[in-house]
C-alpha positions as CSV (number, residue, x, y, z in Angstrom):
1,X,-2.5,15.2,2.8
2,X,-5.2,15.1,0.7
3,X,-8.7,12.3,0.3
4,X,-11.8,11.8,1.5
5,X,-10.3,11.0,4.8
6,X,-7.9,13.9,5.3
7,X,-6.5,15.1,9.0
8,X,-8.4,12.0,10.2
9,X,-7.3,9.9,12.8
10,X,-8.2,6.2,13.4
11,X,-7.7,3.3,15.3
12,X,-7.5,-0.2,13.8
13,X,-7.4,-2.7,16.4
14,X,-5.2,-6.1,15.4
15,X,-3.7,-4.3,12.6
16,X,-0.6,-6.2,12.2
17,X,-1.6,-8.8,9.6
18,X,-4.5,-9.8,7.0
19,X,-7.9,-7.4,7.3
20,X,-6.8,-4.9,10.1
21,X,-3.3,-4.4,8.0
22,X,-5.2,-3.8,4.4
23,X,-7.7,-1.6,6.2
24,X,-5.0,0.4,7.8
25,X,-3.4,1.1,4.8
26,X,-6.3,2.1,2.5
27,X,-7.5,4.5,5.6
28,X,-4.1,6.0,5.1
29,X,-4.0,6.3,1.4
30,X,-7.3,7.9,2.1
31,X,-5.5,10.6,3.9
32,X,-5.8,9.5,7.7
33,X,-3.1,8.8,10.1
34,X,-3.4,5.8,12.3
35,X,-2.8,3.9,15.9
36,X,-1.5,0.8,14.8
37,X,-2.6,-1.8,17.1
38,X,-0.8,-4.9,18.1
39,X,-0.1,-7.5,20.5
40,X,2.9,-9.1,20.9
41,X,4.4,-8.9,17.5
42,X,6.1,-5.7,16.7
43,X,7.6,-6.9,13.5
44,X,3.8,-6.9,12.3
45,X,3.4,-3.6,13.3
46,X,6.2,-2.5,11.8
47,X,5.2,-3.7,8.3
48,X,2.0,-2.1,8.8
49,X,3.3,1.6,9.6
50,X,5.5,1.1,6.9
51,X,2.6,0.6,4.4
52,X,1.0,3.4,6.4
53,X,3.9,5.9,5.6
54,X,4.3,4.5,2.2
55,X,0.5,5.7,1.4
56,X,0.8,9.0,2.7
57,X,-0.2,8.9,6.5
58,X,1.5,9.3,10.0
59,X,1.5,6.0,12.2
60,X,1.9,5.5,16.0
61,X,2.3,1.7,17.4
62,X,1.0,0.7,20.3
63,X,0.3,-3.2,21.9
64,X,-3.0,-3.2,23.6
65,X,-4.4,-6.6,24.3
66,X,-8.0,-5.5,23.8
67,X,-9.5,-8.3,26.0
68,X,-7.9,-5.8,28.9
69,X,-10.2,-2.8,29.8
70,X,-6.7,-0.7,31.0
71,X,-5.1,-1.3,27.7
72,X,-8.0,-0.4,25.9
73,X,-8.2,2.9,27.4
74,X,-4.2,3.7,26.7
75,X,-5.1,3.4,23.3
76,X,-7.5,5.7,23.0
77,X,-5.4,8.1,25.3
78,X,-2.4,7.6,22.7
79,X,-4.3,8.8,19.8
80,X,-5.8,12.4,21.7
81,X,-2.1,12.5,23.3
82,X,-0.1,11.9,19.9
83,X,-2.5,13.0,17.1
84,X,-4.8,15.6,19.2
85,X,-8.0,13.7,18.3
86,X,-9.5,10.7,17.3
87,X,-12.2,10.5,14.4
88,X,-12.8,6.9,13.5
89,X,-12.3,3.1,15.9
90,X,-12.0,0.0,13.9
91,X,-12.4,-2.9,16.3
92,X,-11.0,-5.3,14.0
93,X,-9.0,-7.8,16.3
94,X,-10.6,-11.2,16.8
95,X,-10.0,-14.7,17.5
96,X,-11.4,-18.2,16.5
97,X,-11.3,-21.5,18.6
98,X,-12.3,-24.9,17.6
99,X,-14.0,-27.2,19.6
100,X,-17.4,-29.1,19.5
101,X,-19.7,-27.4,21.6
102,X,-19.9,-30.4,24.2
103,X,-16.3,-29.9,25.1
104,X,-15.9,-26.1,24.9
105,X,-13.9,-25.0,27.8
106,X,-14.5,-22.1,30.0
107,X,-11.1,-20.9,29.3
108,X,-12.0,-21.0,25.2
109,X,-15.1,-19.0,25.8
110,X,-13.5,-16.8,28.2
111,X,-10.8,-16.5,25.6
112,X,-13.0,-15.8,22.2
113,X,-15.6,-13.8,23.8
114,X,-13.4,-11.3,26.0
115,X,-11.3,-10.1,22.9
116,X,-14.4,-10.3,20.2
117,X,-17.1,-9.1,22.3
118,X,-16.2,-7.5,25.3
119,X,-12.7,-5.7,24.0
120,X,-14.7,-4.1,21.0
121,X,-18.0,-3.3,23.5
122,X,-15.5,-1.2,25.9
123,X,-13.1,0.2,23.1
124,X,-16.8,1.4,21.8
125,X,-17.2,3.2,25.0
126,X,-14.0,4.6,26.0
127,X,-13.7,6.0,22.0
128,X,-17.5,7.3,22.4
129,X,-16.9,9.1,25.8
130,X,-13.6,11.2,24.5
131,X,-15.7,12.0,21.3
132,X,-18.8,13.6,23.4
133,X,-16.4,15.4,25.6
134,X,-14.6,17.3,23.0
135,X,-17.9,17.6,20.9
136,X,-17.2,15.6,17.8
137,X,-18.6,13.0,15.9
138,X,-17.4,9.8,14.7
139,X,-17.6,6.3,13.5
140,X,-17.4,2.9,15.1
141,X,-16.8,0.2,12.3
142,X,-16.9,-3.3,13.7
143,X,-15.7,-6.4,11.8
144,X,-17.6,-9.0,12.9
145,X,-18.5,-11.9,10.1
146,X,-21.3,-14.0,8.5
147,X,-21.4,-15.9,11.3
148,X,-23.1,-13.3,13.2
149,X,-25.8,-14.6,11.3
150,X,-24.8,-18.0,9.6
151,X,-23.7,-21.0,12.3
152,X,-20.3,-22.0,11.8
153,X,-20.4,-25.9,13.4
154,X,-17.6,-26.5,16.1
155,X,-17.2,-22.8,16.3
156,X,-20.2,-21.9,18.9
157,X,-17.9,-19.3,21.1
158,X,-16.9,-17.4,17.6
159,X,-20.3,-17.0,16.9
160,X,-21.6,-16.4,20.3
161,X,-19.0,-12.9,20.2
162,X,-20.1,-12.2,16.5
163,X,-23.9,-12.6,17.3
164,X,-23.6,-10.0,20.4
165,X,-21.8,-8.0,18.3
166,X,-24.1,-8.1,15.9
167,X,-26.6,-6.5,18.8
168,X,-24.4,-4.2,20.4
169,X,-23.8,-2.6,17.3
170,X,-27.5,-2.3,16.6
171,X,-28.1,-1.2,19.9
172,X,-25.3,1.6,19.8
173,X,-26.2,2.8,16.5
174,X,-29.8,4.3,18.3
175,X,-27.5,5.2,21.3
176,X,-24.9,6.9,19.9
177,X,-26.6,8.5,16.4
178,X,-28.1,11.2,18.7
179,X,-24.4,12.3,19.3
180,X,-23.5,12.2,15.5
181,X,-21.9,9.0,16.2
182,X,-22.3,6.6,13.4
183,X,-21.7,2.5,14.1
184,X,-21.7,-0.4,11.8
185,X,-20.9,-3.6,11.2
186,X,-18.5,-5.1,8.3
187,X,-19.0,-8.5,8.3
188,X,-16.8,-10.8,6.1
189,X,-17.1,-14.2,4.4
190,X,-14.1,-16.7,3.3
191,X,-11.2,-13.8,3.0
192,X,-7.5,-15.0,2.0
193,X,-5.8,-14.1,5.2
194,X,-3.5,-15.6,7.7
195,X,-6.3,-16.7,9.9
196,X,-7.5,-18.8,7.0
197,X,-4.5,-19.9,5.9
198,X,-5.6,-23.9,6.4
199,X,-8.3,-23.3,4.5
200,X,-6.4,-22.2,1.6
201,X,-4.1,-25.0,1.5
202,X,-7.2,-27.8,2.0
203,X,-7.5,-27.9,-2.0
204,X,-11.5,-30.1,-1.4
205,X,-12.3,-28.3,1.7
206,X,-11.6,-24.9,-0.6
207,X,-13.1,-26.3,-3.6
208,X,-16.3,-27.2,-1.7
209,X,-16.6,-23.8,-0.4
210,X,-16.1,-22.1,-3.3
211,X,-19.2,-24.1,-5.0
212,X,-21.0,-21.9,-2.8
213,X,-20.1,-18.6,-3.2
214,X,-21.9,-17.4,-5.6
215,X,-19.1,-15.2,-6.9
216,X,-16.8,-18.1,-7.7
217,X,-13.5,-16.8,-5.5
218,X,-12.5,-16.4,-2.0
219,X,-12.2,-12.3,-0.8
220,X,-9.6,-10.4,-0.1
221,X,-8.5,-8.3,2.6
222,X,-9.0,-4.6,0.1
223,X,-11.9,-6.1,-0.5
224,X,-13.0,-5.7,2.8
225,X,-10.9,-2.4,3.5
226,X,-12.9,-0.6,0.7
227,X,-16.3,-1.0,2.5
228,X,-14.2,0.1,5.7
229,X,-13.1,3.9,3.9
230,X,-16.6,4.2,2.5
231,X,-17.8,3.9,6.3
232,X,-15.4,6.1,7.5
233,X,-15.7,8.9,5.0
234,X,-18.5,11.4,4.4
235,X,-19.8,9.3,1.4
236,X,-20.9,6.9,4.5
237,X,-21.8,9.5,6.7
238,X,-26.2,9.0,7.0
239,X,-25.1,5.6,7.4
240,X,-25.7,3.7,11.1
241,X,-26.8,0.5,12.4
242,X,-26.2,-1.6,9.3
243,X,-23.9,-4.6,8.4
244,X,-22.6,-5.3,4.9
245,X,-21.9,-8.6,4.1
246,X,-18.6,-9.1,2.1
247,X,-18.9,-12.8,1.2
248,X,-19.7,-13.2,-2.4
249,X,-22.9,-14.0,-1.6
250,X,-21.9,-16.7,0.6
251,X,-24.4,-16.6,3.2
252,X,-27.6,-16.3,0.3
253,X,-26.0,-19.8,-0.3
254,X,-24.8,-21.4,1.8
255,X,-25.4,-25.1,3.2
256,X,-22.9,-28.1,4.5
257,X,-21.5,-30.5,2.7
Protein backbone atom coordinates (compact mmCIF):
# COMPACT_ATOMS: atom_id res chain seq x y z
CA UNK A 1 0.00 0.00 0.00
CA UNK A 2 1.20 2.90 -1.06
CA UNK A 3 0.42 7.22 0.07
CA UNK A 4 1.52 9.53 2.29
CA UNK A 5 0.20 7.54 5.04
CA UNK A 6 1.54 4.06 4.27
CA UNK A 7 1.95 0.99 7.08
CA UNK A 8 0.18 3.63 9.38
CA UNK A 9 -2.17 2.74 11.85
CA UNK A 10 -4.94 4.91 13.29
CA UNK A 11 -7.67 5.15 15.44
CA UNK A 12 -10.87 7.15 14.72
CA UNK A 13 -13.03 7.24 17.54
CA UNK A 14 -17.08 7.29 16.52
CA UNK A 15 -16.27 6.28 13.15
CA UNK A 16 -19.50 4.76 12.21
CA UNK A 17 -21.26 7.75 10.50
CA UNK A 18 -20.76 11.39 9.17
CA UNK A 19 -16.97 13.04 10.08
CA UNK A 20 -15.33 10.02 11.86
CA UNK A 21 -16.66 7.61 8.76
CA UNK A 22 -15.20 10.21 5.83
CA UNK A 23 -12.12 10.61 7.92
CA UNK A 24 -11.61 7.00 8.16
CA UNK A 25 -11.86 6.41 4.76
CA UNK A 26 -9.52 9.13 3.31
CA UNK A 27 -6.87 7.93 6.11
CA UNK A 28 -7.20 4.56 4.35
CA UNK A 29 -7.04 5.69 0.82
CA UNK A 30 -4.02 7.41 2.17
CA UNK A 31 -2.48 4.12 2.80
CA UNK A 32 -3.31 3.48 6.70
CA UNK A 33 -5.20 0.75 8.22
CA UNK A 34 -7.63 1.59 10.94
CA UNK A 35 -9.55 0.72 14.44
CA UNK A 36 -12.87 1.40 13.57
CA UNK A 37 -14.65 2.69 16.54
CA UNK A 38 -18.20 2.30 17.48
CA UNK A 39 -20.77 2.03 20.01
CA UNK A 40 -23.64 0.16 19.83
CA UNK A 41 -24.18 0.07 16.11
CA UNK A 42 -22.31 -2.53 14.29
CA UNK A 43 -24.06 -2.09 11.02
CA UNK A 44 -22.31 1.48 11.02
CA UNK A 45 -19.17 -0.08 11.54
CA UNK A 46 -19.57 -2.33 9.08
CA UNK A 47 -20.17 0.34 6.29
CA UNK A 48 -17.23 2.05 7.45
CA UNK A 49 -14.67 -1.04 7.17
CA UNK A 50 -16.18 -1.59 4.00
CA UNK A 51 -15.21 1.85 2.63
CA UNK A 52 -11.96 1.24 4.48
CA UNK A 53 -11.23 -2.05 2.45
CA UNK A 54 -12.70 -0.53 -0.59
CA UNK A 55 -9.80 2.33 -0.40
CA UNK A 56 -7.01 0.07 0.07
CA UNK A 57 -6.55 -0.35 3.93
CA UNK A 58 -7.06 -3.14 6.61
CA UNK A 59 -9.86 -2.47 9.25
CA UNK A 60 -10.42 -3.95 12.85
CA UNK A 61 -13.91 -3.03 14.70
CA UNK A 62 -14.16 -2.51 17.98
CA UNK A 63 -17.18 -0.79 20.40
CA UNK A 64 -15.55 1.37 22.99
CA UNK A 65 -17.80 3.78 24.71
CA UNK A 66 -15.14 6.39 25.13
CA UNK A 67 -16.80 8.09 28.22
CA UNK A 68 -15.40 4.63 29.95
CA UNK A 69 -11.58 4.79 30.90
CA UNK A 70 -11.44 0.54 30.57
CA UNK A 71 -12.80 0.70 27.08
CA UNK A 72 -10.64 3.30 26.12
CA UNK A 73 -7.67 1.48 26.99
CA UNK A 74 -8.94 -1.95 25.05
CA UNK A 75 -8.77 0.18 22.14
CA UNK A 76 -5.59 1.17 22.15
CA UNK A 77 -4.50 -2.41 23.22
CA UNK A 78 -6.41 -3.73 20.01
CA UNK A 79 -4.49 -1.74 17.65
CA UNK A 80 -0.67 -2.81 19.18
CA UNK A 81 -2.27 -6.44 19.52
CA UNK A 82 -3.82 -6.61 15.92
CA UNK A 83 -1.77 -4.17 13.77
CA UNK A 84 1.69 -4.24 15.98
CA UNK A 85 1.54 -0.38 16.47
CA UNK A 86 -0.32 2.55 16.49
CA UNK A 87 0.77 5.89 14.68
CA UNK A 88 -2.07 8.34 14.68
CA UNK A 89 -5.56 8.81 17.46
CA UNK A 90 -8.44 10.65 16.11
CA UNK A 91 -10.76 11.43 18.94
CA UNK A 92 -13.61 12.21 16.84
CA UNK A 93 -16.75 10.89 18.82
CA UNK A 94 -18.82 13.57 20.48
CA UNK A 95 -22.20 14.38 21.54
CA UNK A 96 -24.54 17.52 21.72
CA UNK A 97 -27.52 18.22 24.25
CA UNK A 98 -30.00 20.94 24.27
CA UNK A 99 -31.15 22.65 27.06
CA UNK A 100 -31.12 26.36 28.32
CA UNK A 101 -28.46 26.73 30.65
CA UNK A 102 -30.97 27.24 33.71
CA UNK A 103 -32.31 23.75 33.39
CA UNK A 104 -29.14 21.81 32.32
CA UNK A 105 -29.10 18.66 34.27
CA UNK A 106 -26.26 17.01 36.01
CA UNK A 107 -26.95 14.01 34.03
CA UNK A 108 -26.64 16.15 30.51
CA UNK A 109 -23.37 17.63 31.64
CA UNK A 110 -22.21 14.39 33.03
CA UNK A 111 -23.30 13.01 29.72
CA UNK A 112 -21.66 15.70 27.11
CA UNK A 113 -18.63 16.39 28.97
CA UNK A 114 -17.49 12.64 29.93
CA UNK A 115 -17.52 11.47 26.17
CA UNK A 116 -16.20 15.07 24.61
CA UNK A 117 -13.82 15.97 27.19
CA UNK A 118 -12.82 13.51 29.38
CA UNK A 119 -13.03 10.22 26.78
CA UNK A 120 -10.66 12.23 24.36
CA UNK A 121 -8.30 13.65 27.55
CA UNK A 122 -7.70 9.81 28.60
CA UNK A 123 -7.67 8.19 25.01
CA UNK A 124 -4.84 11.12 24.68
CA UNK A 125 -2.97 9.53 27.50
CA UNK A 126 -3.39 5.91 27.12
CA UNK A 127 -2.32 6.41 23.09
CA UNK A 128 0.74 8.80 24.38
CA UNK A 129 1.96 6.28 27.07
CA UNK A 130 2.21 3.10 24.39
CA UNK A 131 3.91 5.53 21.95
CA UNK A 132 6.86 6.68 24.58
CA UNK A 133 7.24 3.08 25.54
CA UNK A 134 8.00 1.68 22.22
CA UNK A 135 9.81 4.98 21.19
CA UNK A 136 7.78 6.45 18.46
CA UNK A 137 6.11 9.48 17.57
CA UNK A 138 2.71 10.36 16.72
CA UNK A 139 -0.25 12.51 16.29
CA UNK A 140 -3.31 13.32 18.33
CA UNK A 141 -5.99 15.06 16.05
CA UNK A 142 -8.91 16.28 17.99
CA UNK A 143 -12.21 17.32 16.45
CA UNK A 144 -13.57 19.69 18.47
CA UNK A 145 -15.71 22.79 16.75
CA UNK A 146 -16.17 26.58 16.44
CA UNK A 147 -17.70 26.51 19.45
CA UNK A 148 -14.64 26.01 21.25
CA UNK A 149 -14.46 29.47 20.55
CA UNK A 150 -17.91 30.85 19.26
CA UNK A 151 -21.05 30.31 22.06
CA UNK A 152 -23.58 28.24 20.69
CA UNK A 153 -26.88 29.50 22.98
CA UNK A 154 -28.77 26.50 24.70
CA UNK A 155 -25.79 24.45 24.15
CA UNK A 156 -23.47 25.56 27.31
CA UNK A 157 -22.28 21.71 28.20
CA UNK A 158 -21.21 21.26 24.25
CA UNK A 159 -19.16 24.12 24.61
CA UNK A 160 -17.96 23.68 28.00
CA UNK A 161 -16.17 20.01 26.44
CA UNK A 162 -15.12 21.91 23.28
CA UNK A 163 -13.55 24.93 25.22
CA UNK A 164 -11.43 22.40 27.55
CA UNK A 165 -10.54 20.77 24.62
CA UNK A 166 -9.59 23.50 23.13
CA UNK A 167 -6.87 23.80 26.31
CA UNK A 168 -5.95 20.40 26.70
CA UNK A 169 -4.95 20.27 23.29
CA UNK A 170 -2.90 23.39 23.75
CA UNK A 171 -1.55 22.27 26.79
CA UNK A 172 -0.45 18.67 25.36
CA UNK A 173 0.99 20.11 22.31
CA UNK A 174 4.10 21.64 24.84
CA UNK A 175 3.77 18.34 26.82
CA UNK A 176 3.95 15.95 24.35
CA UNK A 177 6.11 17.85 21.30
CA UNK A 178 9.23 16.98 23.41
CA UNK A 179 8.38 13.33 22.66
CA UNK A 180 7.78 13.92 18.86
CA UNK A 181 4.27 13.80 19.56
CA UNK A 182 2.34 16.24 17.52
CA UNK A 183 -1.49 17.37 18.76
CA UNK A 184 -4.04 19.51 17.14
CA UNK A 185 -7.26 20.56 16.92
CA UNK A 186 -9.84 20.28 13.80
CA UNK A 187 -12.55 22.26 14.53
CA UNK A 188 -15.64 22.32 12.26
CA UNK A 189 -18.48 24.67 11.34
CA UNK A 190 -22.10 23.75 9.91
CA UNK A 191 -21.08 20.16 8.15
CA UNK A 192 -23.85 18.01 6.40
CA UNK A 193 -23.89 15.11 8.71
CA UNK A 194 -26.32 13.05 10.59
CA UNK A 195 -25.92 15.02 13.70
CA UNK A 196 -27.09 17.99 11.74
CA UNK A 197 -29.63 16.44 10.04
CA UNK A 198 -32.55 19.01 11.57
CA UNK A 199 -30.72 21.58 10.45
CA UNK A 200 -30.67 20.58 6.98
CA UNK A 201 -34.31 19.98 6.74
CA UNK A 202 -35.19 23.68 8.61
CA UNK A 203 -35.14 25.36 4.99
CA UNK A 204 -35.13 29.38 7.18
CA UNK A 205 -33.10 28.15 9.97
CA UNK A 206 -30.54 26.84 7.03
CA UNK A 207 -31.09 29.76 4.89
CA UNK A 208 -30.23 32.15 7.80
CA UNK A 209 -27.18 30.33 8.48
CA UNK A 210 -25.96 30.21 5.32
CA UNK A 211 -26.19 34.22 5.03
CA UNK A 212 -23.33 33.85 7.25
CA UNK A 213 -20.86 31.84 6.00
CA UNK A 214 -19.03 33.64 4.08
CA UNK A 215 -18.50 30.77 1.62
CA UNK A 216 -22.09 30.50 0.70
CA UNK A 217 -22.56 26.46 1.52
CA UNK A 218 -22.72 24.14 4.44
CA UNK A 219 -19.27 21.62 4.64
CA UNK A 220 -18.88 18.39 4.18
CA UNK A 221 -17.57 15.56 5.97
CA UNK A 222 -14.14 15.25 3.09
CA UNK A 223 -14.01 18.51 3.72
CA UNK A 224 -13.05 17.99 7.06
CA UNK A 225 -11.22 14.59 6.50
CA UNK A 226 -8.69 16.39 4.18
CA UNK A 227 -7.35 18.65 6.93
CA UNK A 228 -7.34 15.35 9.10
CA UNK A 229 -4.69 13.38 6.38
CA UNK A 230 -2.67 16.59 6.07
CA UNK A 231 -2.32 16.31 9.98
CA UNK A 232 -1.58 13.01 10.01
CA UNK A 233 1.01 12.84 7.28
CA UNK A 234 4.55 14.18 7.06
CA UNK A 235 3.34 17.26 5.12
CA UNK A 236 1.83 18.18 8.73
CA UNK A 237 4.49 16.90 10.61
CA UNK A 238 6.26 20.66 12.34
CA UNK A 239 2.74 21.12 12.96
CA UNK A 240 1.38 21.16 16.94
CA UNK A 241 -0.82 23.08 19.11
CA UNK A 242 -2.96 24.59 16.42
CA UNK A 243 -6.66 24.43 15.43
CA UNK A 244 -7.96 24.90 11.89
CA UNK A 245 -11.20 26.14 11.51
CA UNK A 246 -13.27 24.40 8.71
CA UNK A 247 -16.38 26.60 8.72
CA UNK A 248 -16.42 28.76 5.59
CA UNK A 249 -15.54 31.42 7.54
CA UNK A 250 -18.32 31.09 9.77
CA UNK A 251 -16.96 32.07 12.95
CA UNK A 252 -15.19 35.66 11.18
CA UNK A 253 -19.00 36.17 10.72
CA UNK A 254 -21.00 35.16 12.65
CA UNK A 255 -23.93 36.84 14.81
CA UNK A 256 -27.68 35.70 15.83
CA UNK A 257 -30.53 36.27 14.14
Amino acid sequence: MSGRLAEKVAIVTGSGSGIGQAVAERLAAEGANLVVDYRGHIESAQETRAKVEAAGGKAIMVEADVSKLSDCQNLVDQAWQQFGSCDILVNNAGIEKHAPFLEVTEADYDAVLNVNLKGAFFLAQFFAKRLVDAKKPGTIINMSSVHEDMVFPNFSTYCASKGGMRMVMRDLAVELGPLGITVNNIAPGAVDTPINAHLMADKPKLDALLRNIPLGRIGTAGDVAGVAAFLASPDGAYVTGSTYFIDGGLIRNYHEQ
